[in-house]
N, CA, C and O of each residue as an XYZ file, in Angstrom:
616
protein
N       0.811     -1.218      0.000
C       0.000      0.000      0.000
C       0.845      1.269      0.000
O       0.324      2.355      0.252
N       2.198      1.142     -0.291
C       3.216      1.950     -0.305
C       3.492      2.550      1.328
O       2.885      2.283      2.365
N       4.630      3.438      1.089
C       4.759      4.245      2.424
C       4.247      5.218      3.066
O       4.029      6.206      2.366
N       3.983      5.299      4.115
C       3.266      6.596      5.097
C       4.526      7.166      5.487
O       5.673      6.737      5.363
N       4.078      8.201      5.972
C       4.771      9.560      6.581
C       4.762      9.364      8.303
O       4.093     10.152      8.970
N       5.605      8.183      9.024
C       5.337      7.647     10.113
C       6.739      6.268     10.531
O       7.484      5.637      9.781
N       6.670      6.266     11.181
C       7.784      5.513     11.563
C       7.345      4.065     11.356
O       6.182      3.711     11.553
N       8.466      3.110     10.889
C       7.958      1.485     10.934
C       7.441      0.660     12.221
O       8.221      0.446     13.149
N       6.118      0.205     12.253
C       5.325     -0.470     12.679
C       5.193     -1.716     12.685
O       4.540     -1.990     11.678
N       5.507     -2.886     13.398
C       5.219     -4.166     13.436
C       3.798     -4.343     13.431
O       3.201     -3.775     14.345
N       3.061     -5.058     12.539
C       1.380     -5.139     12.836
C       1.086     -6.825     12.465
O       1.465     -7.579     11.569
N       0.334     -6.937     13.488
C      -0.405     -8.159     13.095
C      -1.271     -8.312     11.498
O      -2.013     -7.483     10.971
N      -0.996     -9.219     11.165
C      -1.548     -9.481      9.403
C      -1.994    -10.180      9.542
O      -1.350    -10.799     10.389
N      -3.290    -10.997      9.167
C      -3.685    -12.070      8.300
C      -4.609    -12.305      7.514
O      -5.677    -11.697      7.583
N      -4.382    -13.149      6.705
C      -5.339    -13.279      5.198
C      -5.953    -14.183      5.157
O      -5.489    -15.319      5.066
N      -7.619    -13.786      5.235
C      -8.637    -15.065      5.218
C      -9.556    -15.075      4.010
O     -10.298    -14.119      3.786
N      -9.520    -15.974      3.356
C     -10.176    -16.010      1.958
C      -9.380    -14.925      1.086
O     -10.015    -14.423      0.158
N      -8.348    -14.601      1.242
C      -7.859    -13.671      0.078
C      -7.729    -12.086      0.541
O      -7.140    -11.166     -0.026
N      -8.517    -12.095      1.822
C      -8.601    -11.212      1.940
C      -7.719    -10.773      3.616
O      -7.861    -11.317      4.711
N      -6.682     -9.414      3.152
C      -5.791     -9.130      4.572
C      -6.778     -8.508      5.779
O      -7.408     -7.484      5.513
N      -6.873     -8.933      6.699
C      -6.864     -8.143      8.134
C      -5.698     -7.481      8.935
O      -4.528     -7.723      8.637
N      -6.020     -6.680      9.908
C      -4.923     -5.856     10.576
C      -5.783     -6.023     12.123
O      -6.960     -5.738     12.345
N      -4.956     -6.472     12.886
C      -4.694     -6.166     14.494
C      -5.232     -4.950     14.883
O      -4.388     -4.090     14.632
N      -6.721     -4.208     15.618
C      -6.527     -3.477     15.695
C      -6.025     -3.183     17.375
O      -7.011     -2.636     17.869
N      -5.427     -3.248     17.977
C      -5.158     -2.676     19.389
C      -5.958     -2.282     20.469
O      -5.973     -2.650     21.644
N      -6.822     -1.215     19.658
C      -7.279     -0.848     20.581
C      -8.848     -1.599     20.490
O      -9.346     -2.074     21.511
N      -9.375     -1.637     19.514
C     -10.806     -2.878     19.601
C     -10.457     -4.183     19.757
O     -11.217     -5.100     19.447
N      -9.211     -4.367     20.279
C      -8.827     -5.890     20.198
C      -9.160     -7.121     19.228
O      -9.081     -8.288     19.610
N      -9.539     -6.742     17.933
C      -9.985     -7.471     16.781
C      -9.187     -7.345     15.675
O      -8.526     -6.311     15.580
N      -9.091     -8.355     14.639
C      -8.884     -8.050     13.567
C      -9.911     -7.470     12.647
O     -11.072     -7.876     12.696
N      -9.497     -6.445     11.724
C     -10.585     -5.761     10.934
C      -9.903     -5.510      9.599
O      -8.680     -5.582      9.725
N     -10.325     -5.221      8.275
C     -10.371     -5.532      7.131
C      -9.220     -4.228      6.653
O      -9.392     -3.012      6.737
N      -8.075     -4.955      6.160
C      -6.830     -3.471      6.143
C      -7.338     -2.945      4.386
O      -7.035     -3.120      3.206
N      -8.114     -2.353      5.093
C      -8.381     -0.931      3.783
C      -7.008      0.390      3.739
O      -6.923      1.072      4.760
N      -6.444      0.563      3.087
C      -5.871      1.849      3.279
C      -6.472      3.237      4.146
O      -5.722      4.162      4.459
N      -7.498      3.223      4.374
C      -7.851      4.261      5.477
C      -7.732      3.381      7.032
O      -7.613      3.801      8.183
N      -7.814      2.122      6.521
C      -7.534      1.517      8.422
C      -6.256      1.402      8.623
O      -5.828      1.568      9.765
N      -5.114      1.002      7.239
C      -3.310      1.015      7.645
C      -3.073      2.615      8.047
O      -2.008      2.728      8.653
N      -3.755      3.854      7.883
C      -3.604      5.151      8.219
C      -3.385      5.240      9.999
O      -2.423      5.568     10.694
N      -5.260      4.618     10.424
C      -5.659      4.757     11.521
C      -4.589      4.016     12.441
O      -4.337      4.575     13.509
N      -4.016      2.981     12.190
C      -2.893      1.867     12.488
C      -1.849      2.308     12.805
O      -1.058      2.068     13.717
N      -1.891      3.164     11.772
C      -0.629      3.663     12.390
C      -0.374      5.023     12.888
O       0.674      5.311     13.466
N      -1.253      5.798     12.685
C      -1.644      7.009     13.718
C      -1.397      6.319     15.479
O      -0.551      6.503     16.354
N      -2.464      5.595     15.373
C      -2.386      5.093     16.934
C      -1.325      4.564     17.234
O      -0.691      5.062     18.164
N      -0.876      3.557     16.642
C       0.691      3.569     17.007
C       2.027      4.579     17.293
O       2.836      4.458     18.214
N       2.015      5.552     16.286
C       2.408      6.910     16.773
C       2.470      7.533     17.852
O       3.440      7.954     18.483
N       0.993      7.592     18.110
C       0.202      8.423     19.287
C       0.805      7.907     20.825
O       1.263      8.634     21.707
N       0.668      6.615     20.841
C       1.209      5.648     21.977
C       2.947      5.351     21.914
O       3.456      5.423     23.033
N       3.643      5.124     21.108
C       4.717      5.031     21.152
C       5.344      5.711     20.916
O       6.318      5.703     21.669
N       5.388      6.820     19.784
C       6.752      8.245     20.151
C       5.682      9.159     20.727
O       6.352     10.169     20.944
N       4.311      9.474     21.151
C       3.838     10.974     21.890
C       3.711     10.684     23.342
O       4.074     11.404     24.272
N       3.103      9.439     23.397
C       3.114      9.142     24.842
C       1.341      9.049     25.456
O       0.903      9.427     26.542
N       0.695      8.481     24.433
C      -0.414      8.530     24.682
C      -1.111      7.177     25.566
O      -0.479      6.132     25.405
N      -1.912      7.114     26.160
C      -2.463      6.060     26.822
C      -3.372      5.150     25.939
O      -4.456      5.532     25.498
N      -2.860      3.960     25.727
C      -4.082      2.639     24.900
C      -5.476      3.011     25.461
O      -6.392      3.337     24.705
N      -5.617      2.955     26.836
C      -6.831      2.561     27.575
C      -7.376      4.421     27.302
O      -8.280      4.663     28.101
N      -7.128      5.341     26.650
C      -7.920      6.961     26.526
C      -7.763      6.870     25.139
O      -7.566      8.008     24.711
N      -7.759      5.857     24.040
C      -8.039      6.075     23.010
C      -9.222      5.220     22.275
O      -8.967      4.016     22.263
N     -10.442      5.574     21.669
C     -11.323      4.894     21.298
C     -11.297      5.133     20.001
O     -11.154      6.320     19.708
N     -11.423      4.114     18.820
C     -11.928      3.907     17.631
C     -13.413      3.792     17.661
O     -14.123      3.208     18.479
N     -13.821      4.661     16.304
C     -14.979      4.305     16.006
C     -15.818      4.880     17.163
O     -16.512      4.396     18.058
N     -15.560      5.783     16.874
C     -16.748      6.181     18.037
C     -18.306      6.880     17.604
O     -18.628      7.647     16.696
N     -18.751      6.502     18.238
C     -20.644      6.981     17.698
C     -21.057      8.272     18.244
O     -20.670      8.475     19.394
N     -21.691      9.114     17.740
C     -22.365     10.304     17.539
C     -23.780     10.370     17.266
O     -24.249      9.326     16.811
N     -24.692     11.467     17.451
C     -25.590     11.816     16.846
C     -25.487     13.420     16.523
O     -25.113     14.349     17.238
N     -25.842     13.396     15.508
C     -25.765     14.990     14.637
C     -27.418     15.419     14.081
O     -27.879     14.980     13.027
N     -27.795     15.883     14.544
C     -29.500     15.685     13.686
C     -29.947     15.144     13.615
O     -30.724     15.291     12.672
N     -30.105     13.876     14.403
C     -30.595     12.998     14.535
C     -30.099     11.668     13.900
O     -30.514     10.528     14.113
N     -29.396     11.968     13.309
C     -28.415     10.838     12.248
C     -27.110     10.360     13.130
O     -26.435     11.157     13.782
N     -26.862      9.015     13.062
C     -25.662      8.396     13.135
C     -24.526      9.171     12.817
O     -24.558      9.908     11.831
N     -23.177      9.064     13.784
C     -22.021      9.825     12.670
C     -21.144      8.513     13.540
O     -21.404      7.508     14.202
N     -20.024      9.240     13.065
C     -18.816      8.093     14.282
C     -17.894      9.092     13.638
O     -18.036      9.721     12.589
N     -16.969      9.087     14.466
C     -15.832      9.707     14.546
C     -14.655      8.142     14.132
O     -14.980      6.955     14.133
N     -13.267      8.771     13.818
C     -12.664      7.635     13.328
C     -11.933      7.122     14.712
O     -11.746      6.024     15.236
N     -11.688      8.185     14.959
C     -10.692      7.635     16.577
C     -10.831      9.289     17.299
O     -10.723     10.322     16.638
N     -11.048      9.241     18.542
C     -11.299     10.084     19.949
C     -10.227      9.697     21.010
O     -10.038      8.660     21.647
N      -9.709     10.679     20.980
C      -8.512     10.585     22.547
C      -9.422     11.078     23.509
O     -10.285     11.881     23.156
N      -9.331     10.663     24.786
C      -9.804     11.119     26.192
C      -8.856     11.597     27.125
O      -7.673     11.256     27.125
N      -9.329     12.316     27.849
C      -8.771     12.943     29.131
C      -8.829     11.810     29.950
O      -9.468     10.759     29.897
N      -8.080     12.236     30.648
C      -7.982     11.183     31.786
C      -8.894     11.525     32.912
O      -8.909     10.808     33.913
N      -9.565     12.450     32.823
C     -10.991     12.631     33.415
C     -11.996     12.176     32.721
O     -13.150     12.150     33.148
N     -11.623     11.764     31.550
C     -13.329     11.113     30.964
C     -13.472     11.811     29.317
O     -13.783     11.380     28.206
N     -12.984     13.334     29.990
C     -13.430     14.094     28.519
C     -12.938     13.618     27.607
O     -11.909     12.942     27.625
N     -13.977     14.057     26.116
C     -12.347     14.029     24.937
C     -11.820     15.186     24.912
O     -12.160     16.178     25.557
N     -10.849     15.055     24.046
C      -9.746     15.784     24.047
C      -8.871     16.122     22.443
O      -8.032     16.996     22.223
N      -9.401     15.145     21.554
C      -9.223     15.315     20.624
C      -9.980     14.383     19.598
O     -10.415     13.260     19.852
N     -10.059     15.049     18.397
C     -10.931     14.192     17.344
C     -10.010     13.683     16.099
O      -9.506     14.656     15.540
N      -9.774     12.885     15.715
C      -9.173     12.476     14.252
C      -9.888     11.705     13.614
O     -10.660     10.800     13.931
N      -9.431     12.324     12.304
C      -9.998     12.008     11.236
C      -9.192     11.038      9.990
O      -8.224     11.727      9.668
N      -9.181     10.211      9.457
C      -8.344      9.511      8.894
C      -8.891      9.517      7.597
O     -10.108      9.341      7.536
N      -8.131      9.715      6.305
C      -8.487      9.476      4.866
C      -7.537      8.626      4.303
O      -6.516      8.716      4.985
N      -7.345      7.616      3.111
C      -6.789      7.017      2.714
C      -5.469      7.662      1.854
O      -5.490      8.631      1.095
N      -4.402      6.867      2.198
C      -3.285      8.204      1.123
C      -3.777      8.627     -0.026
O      -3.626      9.798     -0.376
N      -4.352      7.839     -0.674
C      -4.397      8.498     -2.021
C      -5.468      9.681     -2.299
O      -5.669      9.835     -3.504
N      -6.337     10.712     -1.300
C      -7.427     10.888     -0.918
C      -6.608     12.462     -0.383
O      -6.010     12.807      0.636
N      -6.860     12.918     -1.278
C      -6.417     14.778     -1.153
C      -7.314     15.095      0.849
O      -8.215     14.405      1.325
N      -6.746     16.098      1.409
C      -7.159     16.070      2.411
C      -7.698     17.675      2.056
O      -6.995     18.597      1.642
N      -9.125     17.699      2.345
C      -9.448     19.379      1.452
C     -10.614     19.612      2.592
O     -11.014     18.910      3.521
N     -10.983     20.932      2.095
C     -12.030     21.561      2.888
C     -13.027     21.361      3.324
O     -13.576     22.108      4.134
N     -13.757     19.716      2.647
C     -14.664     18.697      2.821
C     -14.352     17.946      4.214
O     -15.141     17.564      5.079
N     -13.011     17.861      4.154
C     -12.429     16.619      5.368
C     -12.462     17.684      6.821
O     -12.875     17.315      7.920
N     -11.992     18.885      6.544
C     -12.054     19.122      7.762
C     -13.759     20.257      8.022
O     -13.933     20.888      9.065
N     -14.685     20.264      6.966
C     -15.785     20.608      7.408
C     -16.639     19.243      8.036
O     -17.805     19.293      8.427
N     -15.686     17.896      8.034
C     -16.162     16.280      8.256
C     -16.384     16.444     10.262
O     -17.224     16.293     11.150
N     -14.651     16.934      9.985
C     -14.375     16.696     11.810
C     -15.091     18.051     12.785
O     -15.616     17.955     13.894
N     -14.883     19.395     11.873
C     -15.903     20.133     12.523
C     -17.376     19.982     12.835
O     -18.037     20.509     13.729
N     -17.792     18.989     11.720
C     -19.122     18.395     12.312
C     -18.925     17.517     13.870
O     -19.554     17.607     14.924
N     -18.184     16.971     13.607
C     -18.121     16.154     14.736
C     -17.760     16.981     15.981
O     -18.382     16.724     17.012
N     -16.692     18.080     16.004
C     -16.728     18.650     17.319
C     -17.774     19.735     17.533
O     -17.656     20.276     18.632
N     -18.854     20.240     16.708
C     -19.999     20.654     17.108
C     -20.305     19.664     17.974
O     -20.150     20.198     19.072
N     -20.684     18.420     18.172
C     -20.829     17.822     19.463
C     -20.226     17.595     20.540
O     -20.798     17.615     21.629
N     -18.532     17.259     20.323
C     -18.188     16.929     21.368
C     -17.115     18.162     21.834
O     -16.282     17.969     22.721
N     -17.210     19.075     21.326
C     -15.895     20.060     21.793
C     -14.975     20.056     22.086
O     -14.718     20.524     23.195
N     -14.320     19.719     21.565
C     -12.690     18.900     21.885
C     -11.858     20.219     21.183
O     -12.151     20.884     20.189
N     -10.616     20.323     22.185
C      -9.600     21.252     21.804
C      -8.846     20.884     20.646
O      -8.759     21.773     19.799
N      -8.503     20.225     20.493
C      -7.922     19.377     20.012
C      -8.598     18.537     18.386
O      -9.430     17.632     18.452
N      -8.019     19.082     16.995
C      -8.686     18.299     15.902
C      -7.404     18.172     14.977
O      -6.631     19.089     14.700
N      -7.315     16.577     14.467
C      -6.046     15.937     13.987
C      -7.132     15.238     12.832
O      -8.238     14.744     13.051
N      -6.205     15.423     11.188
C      -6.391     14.693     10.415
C      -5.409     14.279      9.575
O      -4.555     15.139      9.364
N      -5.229     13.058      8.932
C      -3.941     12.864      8.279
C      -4.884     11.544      7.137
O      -5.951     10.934      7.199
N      -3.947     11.615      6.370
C      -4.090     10.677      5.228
C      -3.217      9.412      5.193
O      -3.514      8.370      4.609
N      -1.910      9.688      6.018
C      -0.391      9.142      6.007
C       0.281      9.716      5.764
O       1.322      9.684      6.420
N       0.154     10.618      4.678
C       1.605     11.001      4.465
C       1.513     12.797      4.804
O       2.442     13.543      5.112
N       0.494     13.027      4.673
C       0.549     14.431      5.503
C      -0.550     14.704      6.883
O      -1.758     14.482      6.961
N       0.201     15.146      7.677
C      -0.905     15.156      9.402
C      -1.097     16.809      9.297
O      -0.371     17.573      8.661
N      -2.291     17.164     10.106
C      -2.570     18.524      9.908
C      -3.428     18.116     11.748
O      -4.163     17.255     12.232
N      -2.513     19.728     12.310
C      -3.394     18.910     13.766
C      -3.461     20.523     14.173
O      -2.518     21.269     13.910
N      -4.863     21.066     14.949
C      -4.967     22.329     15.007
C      -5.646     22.132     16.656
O      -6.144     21.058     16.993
N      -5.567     23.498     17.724
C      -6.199     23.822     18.559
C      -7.083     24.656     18.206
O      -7.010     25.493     17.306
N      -8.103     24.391     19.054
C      -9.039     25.349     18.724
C      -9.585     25.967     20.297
O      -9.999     25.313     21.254
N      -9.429     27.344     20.176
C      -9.780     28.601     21.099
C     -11.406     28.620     21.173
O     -12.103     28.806     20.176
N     -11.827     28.442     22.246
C     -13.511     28.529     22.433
C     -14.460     29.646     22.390
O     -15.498     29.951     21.803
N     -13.202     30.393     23.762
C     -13.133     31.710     24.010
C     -13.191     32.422     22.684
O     -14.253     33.027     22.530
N     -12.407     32.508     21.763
C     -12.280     33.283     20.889
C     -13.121     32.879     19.475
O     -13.495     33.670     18.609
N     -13.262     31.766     19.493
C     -13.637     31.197     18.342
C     -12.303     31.008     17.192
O     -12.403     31.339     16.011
N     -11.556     30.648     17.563
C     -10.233     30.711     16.390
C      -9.637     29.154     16.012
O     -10.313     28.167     16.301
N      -8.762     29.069     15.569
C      -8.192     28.132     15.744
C      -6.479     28.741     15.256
O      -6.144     29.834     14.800
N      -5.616     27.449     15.603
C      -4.334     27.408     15.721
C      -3.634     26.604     15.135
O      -3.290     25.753     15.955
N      -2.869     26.217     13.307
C      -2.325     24.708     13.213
C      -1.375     25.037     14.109
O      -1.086     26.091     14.676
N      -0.835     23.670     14.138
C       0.599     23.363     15.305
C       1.744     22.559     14.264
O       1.590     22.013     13.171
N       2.717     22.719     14.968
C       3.578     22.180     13.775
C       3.899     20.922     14.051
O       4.800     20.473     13.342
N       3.355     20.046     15.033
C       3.286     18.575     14.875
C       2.298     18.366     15.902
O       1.757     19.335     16.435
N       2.009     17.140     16.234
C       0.983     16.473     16.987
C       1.734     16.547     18.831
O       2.869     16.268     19.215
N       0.938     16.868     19.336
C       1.696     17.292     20.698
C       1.987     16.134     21.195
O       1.642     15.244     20.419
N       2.541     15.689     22.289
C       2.681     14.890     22.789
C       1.270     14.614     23.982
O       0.209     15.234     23.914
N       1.533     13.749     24.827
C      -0.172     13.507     25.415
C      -0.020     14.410     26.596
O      -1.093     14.722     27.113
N       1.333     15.032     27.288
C       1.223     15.965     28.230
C       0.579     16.691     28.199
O      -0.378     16.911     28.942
N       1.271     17.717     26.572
C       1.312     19.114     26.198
C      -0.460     18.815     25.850
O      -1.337     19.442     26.445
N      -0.713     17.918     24.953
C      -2.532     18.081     25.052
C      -3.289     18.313     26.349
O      -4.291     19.024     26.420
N      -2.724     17.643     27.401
C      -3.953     17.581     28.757
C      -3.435     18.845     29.617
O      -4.245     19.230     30.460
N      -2.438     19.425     29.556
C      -2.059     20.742     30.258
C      -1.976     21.879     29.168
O      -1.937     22.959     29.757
N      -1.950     21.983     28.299
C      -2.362     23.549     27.405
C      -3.835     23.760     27.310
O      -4.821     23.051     27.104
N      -3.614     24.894     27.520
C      -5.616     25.669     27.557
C      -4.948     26.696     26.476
O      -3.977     27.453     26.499
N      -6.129     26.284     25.342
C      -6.043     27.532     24.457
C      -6.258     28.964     24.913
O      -6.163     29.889     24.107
């Protein structure tokens, strides 16, 4: 599926009927390696091994309601009080990351308000704070580590 923009990853593989699965970690299952799930794969791997994030404050797939409609988010970091804390969004590399993707995740933090909004494809990450108070936002020039997320107040 070529290379991401991310450090090498050991992942569980296997192929049933032809078809590959991937380990996911944190749902403890294998699930169907689409190029938007080798993204998510390895985001979270990232997140936990060079930022310093906690397995047990990160959820995949998480469910929403927006208007009454279903949404899910792709993956939600939590506070270690409960809150979230950040939203990501995952697109497949080959999948331009444009004004669609992040009017995707602003839907989603109309619900949950999270400081914190990260999207990447693989090979490029785009991760911004967002000011409440002010209504603004902030890119950052990489993905914080899990400190700098739970102790910075915009």
């Amino acid at each position: 599926m070529g290379q991401l923009n991310f450090p090498n990853y050991a992942f569980k593989i296997k192929v049933i009927n032809e078809k590959k699965y991937i380990f996911d970690r944190l749902r403890k299952k294998y699930v169907a390696l689409q190029p938007e799930e080798l993204v998510r794969q390895h985001m979270v791997e990232y997140l936990i091994e060079e930022k310093n994030y906690k397995a047990s404050l990160i959820v995949n797939e998480t469910a929403l309601i927006y208007n009454g409609m279903q949404k899910r988010c792709d993956t939600v970091v939590y506070g270690t009080d409960g809150r979230p804390i950040m939203i990501i969004e995952y697109k497949a590399p080959s999948v331009e990351i444009s004004q669609k993707t992040f009017d995707q995740i602003a839907l989603y933090n109309s619900q949950l308000q999270v400081e914190y909004l990260l999207v990447s494809n693989g090979l490029k990450h785009f991760c911004c704070r967002i000011d409440f108070k002010t209504m603004t936002h902030t890119f950052l020039e990489q993905v914080p580590n899990y400190e700098e997320l739970i102790n910075e107040k915009p």
